[in-house]
KOLNU-189177 format. One record per residue (C-alpha): residue number from 0; residue in one letter; x, y, z. Coordinates in steps of 0.1 Angstrom, whole numbers. Example, Ala and Ser with C-alpha at 12.3 -4.5 7.8 and 13.67 -1.06 7.14 Angstrom:
<pts>
num;residuo;px;py;pz
0;A;123;-45;78
1;S;137;-11;71
</pts>
This chain:
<pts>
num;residuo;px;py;pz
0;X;710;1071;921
1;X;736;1096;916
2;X;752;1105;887
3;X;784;1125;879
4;X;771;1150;911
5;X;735;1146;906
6;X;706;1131;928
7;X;676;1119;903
8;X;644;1111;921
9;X;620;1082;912
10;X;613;1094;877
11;X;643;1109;870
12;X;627;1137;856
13;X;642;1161;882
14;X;676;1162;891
15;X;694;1180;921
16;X;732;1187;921
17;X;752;1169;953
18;X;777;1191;946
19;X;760;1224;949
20;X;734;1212;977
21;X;764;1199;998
22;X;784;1234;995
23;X;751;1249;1003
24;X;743;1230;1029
25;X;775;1237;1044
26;X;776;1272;1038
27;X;739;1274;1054
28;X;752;1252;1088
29;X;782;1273;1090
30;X;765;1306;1095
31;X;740;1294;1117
32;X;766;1280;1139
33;X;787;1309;1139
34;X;757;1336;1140
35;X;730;1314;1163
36;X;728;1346;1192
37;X;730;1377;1170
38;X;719;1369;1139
39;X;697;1335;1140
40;X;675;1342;1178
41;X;697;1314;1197
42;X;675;1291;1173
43;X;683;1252;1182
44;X;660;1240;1151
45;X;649;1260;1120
46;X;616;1255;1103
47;X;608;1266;1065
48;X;574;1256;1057
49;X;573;1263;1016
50;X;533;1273;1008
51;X;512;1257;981
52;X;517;1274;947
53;X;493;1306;943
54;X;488;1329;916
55;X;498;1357;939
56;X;533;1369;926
57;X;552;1375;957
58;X;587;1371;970
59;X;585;1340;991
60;X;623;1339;1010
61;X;609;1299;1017
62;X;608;1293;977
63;X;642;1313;973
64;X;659;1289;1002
65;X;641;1264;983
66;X;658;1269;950
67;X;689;1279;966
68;X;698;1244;986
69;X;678;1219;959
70;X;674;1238;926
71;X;638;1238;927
72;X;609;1250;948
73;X;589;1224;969
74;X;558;1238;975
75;X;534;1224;1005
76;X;564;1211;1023
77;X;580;1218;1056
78;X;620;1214;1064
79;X;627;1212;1100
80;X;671;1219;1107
81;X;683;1205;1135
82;X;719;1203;1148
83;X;724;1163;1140
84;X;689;1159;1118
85;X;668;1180;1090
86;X;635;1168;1090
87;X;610;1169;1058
88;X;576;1168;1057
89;X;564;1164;1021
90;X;548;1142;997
91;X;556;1108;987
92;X;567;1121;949
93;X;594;1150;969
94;X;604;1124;990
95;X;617;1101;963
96;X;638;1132;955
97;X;648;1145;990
98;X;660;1106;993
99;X;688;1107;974
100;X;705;1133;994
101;X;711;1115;1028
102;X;745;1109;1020
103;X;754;1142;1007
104;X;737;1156;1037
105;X;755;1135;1062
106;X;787;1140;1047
107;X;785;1178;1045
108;X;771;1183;1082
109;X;768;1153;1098
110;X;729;1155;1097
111;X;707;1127;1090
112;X;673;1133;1072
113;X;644;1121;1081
114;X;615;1122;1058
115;X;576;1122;1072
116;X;552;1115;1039
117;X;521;1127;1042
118;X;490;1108;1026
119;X;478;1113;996
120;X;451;1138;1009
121;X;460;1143;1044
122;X;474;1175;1057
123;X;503;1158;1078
124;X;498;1179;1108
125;X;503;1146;1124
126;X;536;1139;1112
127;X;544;1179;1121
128;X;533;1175;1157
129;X;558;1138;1153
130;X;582;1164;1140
131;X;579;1192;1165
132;X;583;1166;1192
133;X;618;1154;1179
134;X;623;1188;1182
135;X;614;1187;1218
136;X;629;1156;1228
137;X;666;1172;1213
138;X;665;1201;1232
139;X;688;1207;1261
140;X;663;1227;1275
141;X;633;1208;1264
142;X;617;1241;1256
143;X;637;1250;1222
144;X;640;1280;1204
145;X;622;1270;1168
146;X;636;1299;1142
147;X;612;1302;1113
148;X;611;1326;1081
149;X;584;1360;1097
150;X;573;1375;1072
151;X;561;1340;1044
152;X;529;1330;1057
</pts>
């Protein structure tokens, strides 16, 4: 499914640059590597959960990280960083999309991503407890640091 750089998803009516998302993703690994104590709280995993779209205007830094690493926002969806894994809760329509990028991911980082699809009208907290688990069960200390964005609700 890629295409000169680009990821399409199911329909093909989004399309997310490798390129840019690799270099991204990179750039985002790097820093959190090389800033984990001062800057990122010792973090071993980092959770962006990305709300459901509102008509409150607001700077969400979730949607920015969003748009920033994919291209687009994915609201009601939760990315979970880990070392060797990025997890992604979302919907089975995101998921087609997030897909495609498990080579670019790998090959930038070395992660492999994991994608928990959440029913049609189920909330997944399931599949986040399945996630925060993983989270667990990675964790040198089995008590990990989870670093999250404060101030989005």
């Amino acid at each position: 499914m890629a295409d000169n750089g680009n990821a399409k998803g199911g329909t093909g009516t989004y399309i997310i640059n490798l390129d840019n998302f690799s270099k991204r993703l990179k750039v985002f690994y790097d820093h959190w590597k090389e800033h984990k104590s001062d800057l990122w709280g010792s973090s071993d995993a980092i959770a962006i959960a990305t709300p459901p779209p509102s008509e409150d205007l607001r700077y969400l830094k979730s949607s920015a990280l969003d748009i920033w690493l994919l291209g687009y926002e994915f609201p009601e969806t939760i990315i979970v960083f880990m070392h060797k894994q990025i997890h992604v809760l979302c919907s089975q329509k995101k998921a087609n999309l997030i897909g495609t990028l498990k080579k670019a991911a790998s090959e930038a980082v070395g992660a492999d991503i994991v994608l928990h699809v959440k029913a049609k009208n189920g909330d997944g907290a399931d599949l986040m407890d399945d996630m925060l688990q993983t989270v667990r069960n990675q964790s040198k200390s089995g008590n990990p640091i989870v670093g999250h964005i404060a101030k989005d609700s």
